[in-house]
C-alpha positions as a printed Julia matrix, in Angstrom:
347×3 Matrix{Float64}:
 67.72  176.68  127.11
 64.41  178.21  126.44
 63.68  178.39  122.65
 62.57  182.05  123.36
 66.01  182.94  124.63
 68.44  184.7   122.26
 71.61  183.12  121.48
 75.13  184.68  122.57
 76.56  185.95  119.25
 79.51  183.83  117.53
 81.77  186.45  117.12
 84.28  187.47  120.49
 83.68  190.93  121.47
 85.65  193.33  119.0
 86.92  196.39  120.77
 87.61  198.48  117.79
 83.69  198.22  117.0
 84.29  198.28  113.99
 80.78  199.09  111.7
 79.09  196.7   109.66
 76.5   196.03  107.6
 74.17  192.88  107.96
 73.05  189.88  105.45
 70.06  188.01  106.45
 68.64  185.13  105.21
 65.22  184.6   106.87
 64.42  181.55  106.14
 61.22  179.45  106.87
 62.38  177.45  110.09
 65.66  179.62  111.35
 67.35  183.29  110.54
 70.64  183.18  108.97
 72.93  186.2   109.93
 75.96  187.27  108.53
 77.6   190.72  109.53
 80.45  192.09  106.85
 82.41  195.2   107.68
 81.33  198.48  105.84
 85.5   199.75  105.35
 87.53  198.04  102.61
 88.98  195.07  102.79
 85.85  193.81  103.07
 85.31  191.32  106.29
 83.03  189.19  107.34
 82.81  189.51  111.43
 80.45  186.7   112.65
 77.82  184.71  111.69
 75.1   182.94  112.91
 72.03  180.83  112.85
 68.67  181.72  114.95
 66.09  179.26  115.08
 62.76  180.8   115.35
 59.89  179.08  117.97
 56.85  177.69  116.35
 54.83  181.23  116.35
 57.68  183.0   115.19
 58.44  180.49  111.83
 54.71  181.12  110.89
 55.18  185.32  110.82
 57.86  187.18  108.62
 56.63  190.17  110.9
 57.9   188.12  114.42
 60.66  186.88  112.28
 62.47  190.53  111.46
 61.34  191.49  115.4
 63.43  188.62  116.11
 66.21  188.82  114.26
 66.32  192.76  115.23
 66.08  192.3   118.87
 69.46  190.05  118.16
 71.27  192.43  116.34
 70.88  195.25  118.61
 71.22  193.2   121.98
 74.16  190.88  120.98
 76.17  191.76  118.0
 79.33  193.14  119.1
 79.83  195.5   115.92
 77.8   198.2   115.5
 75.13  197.81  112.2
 74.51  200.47  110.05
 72.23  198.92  107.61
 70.4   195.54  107.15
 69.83  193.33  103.73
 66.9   191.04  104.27
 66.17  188.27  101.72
 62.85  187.09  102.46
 61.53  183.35  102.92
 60.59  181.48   99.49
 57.52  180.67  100.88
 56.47  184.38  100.36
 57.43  185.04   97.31
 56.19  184.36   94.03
 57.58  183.86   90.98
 56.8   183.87   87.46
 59.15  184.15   83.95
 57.43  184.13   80.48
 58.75  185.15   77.15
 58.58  188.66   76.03
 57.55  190.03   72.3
 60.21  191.41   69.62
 57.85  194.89   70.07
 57.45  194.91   73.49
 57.29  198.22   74.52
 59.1   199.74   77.69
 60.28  197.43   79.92
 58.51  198.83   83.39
 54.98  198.95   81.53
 55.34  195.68   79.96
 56.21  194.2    83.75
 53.02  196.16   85.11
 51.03  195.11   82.56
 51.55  191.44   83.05
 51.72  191.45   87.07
 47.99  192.63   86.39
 47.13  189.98   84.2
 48.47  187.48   86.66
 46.89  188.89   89.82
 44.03  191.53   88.49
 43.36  193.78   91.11
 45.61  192.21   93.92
 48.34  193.67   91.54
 48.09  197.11   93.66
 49.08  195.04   97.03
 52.05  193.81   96.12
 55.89  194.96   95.93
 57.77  193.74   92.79
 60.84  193.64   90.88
 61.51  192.54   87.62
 64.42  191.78   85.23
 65.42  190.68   81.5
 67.02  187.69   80.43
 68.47  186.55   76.9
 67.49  183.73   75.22
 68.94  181.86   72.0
 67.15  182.73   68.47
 67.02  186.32   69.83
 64.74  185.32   72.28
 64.01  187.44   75.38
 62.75  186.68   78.77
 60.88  188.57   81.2
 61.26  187.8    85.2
 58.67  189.17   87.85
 59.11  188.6    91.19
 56.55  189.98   94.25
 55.6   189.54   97.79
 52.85  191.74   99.41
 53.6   195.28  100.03
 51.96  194.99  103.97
 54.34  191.75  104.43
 57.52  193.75  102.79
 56.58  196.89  104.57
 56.04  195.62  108.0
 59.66  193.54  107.82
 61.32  196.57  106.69
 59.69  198.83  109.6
 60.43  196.14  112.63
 64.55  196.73  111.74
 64.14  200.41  111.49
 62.34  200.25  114.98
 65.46  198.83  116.28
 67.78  201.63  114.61
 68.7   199.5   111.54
 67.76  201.5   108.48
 66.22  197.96  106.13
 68.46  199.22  102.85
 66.87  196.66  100.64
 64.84  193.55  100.08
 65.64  190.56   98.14
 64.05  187.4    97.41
 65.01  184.21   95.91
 65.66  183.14   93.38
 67.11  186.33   92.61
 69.16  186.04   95.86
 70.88  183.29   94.28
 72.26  185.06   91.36
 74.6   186.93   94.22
 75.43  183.54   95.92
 77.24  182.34   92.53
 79.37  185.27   92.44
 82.54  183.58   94.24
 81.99  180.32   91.96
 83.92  181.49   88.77
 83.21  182.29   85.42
 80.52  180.5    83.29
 76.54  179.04   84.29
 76.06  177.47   87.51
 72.83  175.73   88.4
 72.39  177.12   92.35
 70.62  174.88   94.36
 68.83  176.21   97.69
 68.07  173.47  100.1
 65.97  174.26  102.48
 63.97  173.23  105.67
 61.6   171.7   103.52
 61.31  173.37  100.01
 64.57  173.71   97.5
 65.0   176.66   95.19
 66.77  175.79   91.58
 68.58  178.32   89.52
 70.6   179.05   86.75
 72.81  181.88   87.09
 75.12  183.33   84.32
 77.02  186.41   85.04
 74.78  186.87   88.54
 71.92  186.9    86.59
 69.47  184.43   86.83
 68.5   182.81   83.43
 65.81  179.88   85.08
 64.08  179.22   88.28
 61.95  176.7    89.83
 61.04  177.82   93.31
 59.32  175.65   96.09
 60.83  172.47   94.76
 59.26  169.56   97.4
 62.11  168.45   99.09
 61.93  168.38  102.8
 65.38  167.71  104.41
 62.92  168.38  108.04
 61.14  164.9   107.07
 64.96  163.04  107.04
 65.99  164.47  109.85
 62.86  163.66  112.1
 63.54  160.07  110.43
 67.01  160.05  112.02
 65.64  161.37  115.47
 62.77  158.33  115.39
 64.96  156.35  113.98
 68.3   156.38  116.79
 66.49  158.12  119.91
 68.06  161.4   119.33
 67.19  165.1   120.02
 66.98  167.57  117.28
 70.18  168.61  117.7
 71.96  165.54  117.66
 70.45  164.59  114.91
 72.03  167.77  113.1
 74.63  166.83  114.16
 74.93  162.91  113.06
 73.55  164.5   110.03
 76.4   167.4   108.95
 78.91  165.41  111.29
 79.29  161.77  109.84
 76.94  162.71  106.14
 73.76  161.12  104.54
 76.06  160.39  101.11
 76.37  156.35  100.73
 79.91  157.1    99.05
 80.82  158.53  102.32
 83.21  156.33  104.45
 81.87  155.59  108.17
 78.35  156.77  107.56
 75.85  154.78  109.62
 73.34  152.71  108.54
 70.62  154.7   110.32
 71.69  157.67  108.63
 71.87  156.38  105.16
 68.26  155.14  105.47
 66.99  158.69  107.03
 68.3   160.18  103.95
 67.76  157.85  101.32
 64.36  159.28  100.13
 65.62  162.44  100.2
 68.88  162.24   98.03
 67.1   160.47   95.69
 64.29  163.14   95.38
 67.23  165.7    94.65
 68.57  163.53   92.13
 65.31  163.12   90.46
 64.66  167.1    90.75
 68.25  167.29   89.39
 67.88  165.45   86.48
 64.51  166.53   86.02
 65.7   170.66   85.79
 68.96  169.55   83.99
 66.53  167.55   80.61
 64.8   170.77   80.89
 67.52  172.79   80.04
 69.28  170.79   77.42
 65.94  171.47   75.28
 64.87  174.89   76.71
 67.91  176.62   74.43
 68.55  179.69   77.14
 71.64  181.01   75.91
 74.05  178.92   78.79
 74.88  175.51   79.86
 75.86  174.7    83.56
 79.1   173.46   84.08
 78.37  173.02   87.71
 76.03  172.49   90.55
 76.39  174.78   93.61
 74.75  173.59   97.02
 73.67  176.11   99.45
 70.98  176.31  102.64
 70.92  173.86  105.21
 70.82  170.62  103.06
 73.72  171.19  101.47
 75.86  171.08  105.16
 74.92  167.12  105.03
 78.38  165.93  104.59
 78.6   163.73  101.27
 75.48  164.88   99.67
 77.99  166.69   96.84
 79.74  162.95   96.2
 76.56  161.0    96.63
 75.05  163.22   93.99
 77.96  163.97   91.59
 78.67  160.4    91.02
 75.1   160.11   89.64
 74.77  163.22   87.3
 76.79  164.49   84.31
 78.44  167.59   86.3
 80.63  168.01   89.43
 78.79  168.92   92.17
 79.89  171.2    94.98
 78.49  173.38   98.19
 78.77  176.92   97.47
 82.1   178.52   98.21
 82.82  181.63  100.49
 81.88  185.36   98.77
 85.36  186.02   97.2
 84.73  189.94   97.93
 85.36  189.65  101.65
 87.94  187.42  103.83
 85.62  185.13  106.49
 87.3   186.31  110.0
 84.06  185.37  111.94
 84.52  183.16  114.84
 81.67  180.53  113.09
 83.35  178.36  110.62
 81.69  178.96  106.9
 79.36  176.92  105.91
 76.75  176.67  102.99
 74.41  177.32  105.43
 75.62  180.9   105.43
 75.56  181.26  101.84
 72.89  183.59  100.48
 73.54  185.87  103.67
 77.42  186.21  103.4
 76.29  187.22   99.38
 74.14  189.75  100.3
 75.95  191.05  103.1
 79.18  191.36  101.15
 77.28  192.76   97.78
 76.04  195.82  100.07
 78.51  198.66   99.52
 79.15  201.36  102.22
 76.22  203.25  103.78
């Protein structure tokens, strides 16, 4: 199949059409779809995953033409609105403590997105939240992306009749991804093509980030393909199918030494973020790690790294707000786009 050639949708035609609204999770390598019906009880009615062709995965502008072009020719439901959460590689972030006598929140945000970009402040979109601290401490979050970028991803859905209702970003995305996980902190941990995002969310709120972690689950995989003379997929498949975790029972040699580096650079990461916390006195513990993005489908990576931290480990669970009918079995893949599509409330 040519990689330009959109893939049928995973959902059987539904001849109530009943209306939806759509989560997406652009990603850096492949789109992440999730469509969740706009009536209560909340549904979600398929899913799926788009992998973009070399010039599309370079251009967030290509990406949403992409991803549009899908939704209109070959979702069977129609879609009244569209959440995007845009790539990690096009966002920046930045948290830094904020004064007793800070003055209004909005100013104070303005004020430092201008001392961290000067005059490139005016060409960018941003958002902004507050986060408690112990010792009365307070935090201030800033997240932007540039307003052309943000703009012109917004405008290629509403050429295709799909009004963009909002943009998120991570890490803030992840904050909605730990809603189904229970009560208490969770450290939320994006794995991605070849970048991880790390979080701790309390209360959907996200207390600490480190974005762009190195960790490029791409490199293990092209390992596995050198490695046993398979095509990408295959490899995917090896990979989710028979897991990279050494605790795992029947794994295969060749897969255990694809992903060896690469569990052990979470691990490290891991560890690294979790001595940070113990001393950085934010207000909340963890009392769990929660694995979304495409890393976290490798079968066994939750054992593998569980048994070598201080907390359970565990891929991110289904959004509790919405039953999953679609006709593409969940997966943590799905995560951050099943959250946003099941946060959005009715047009």
């Amino acid at each position: 199949m040519s990689v330009l050639q959109l893939p049928t949708p995973t959902a059987p035609v539904d001849a109530s059409l009943v209306a939806c609204v759509a989560g997406v999770d652009m990603g850096s390598h492949s789109a992440k779809v999730v469509l969740a019906s706009v009536a209560a009880p909340r549904r979600v009615l398929a899913a799926a995953r788009l992998v973009y062709d070399t010039p599309t995965a370079g251009d967030p502008i290509r990406q949403a033409r992409f991803i549009g072009d899908w939704l209109r020719r070959c979702s069977s439901h129609p879609v009244r609105g569209v959440t995007c959460s845009l790539p990690q590689s096009l966002i920046d972030y930045e948290a830094s403590p904020l004064d007793a006598d800070a003055g209004p929140i909005g100013a104070v945000a303005s004020d430092k997105l201008t001392e961290l970009l000067g005059g490139e402040a005016a060409r960018v979109t941003a958002d902004h939240w507050i986060t408690d601290a112990s010792g009365g401490r307070r935090v201030l979050h800033l997240l932007w992306s540039s307003t052309d970028l943000a703009c012109g991803v917004a405008r290629e859905f509403d050429e295709h009749r799909m009004t963009c209702r909002r943009l998120v970003a991570s890490p803030a995305t992840l904050g909605l991804v730990a809603a189904g996980a229970g009560e208490g902190a969770h450290l939320v941990v994006d794995l991605g093509h070849s970048r991880a995002t790390i979080a701790l969310v309390d209360g959907g709120r996200v207390l600490f980030a480190r974005p762009r972690v190195a960790l490029d689950a791409s490199a293990a995989l092209d390992h596995l393909q050198q490695l046993a003379g398979l095509s990408r997929g295959s490899a995917e498949t090896i990979a989710t199918g028979q897991g990279g975790g050494v605790q795992s029972a029947g794994v295969s040699e060749l897969v255990h030494e694809a992903f060896d580096q690469w569990l052990r650079g979470l691990h490290f990461e891991l560890s690294r973020t979790l001595t940070y916390l113990d001393a950085a006195g934010l207000g909340a513990e963890p009392g769990s790690i929660l694995l979304c993005g495409g890393g976290a489908a490798v079968r066994g990576v939750g054992d593998w790294t569980s048994s070598r931290l201080s907390l359970p480990v565990r891929a991110c669970p289904p959004p509790a707000s919405a039953s999953w009918e679609a006709a593409e079995p969940y997966s943590p893949v799905f995560a951050a786009a099943a959250a946003i599509a099941t946060a959005e409330e009715a047009p």
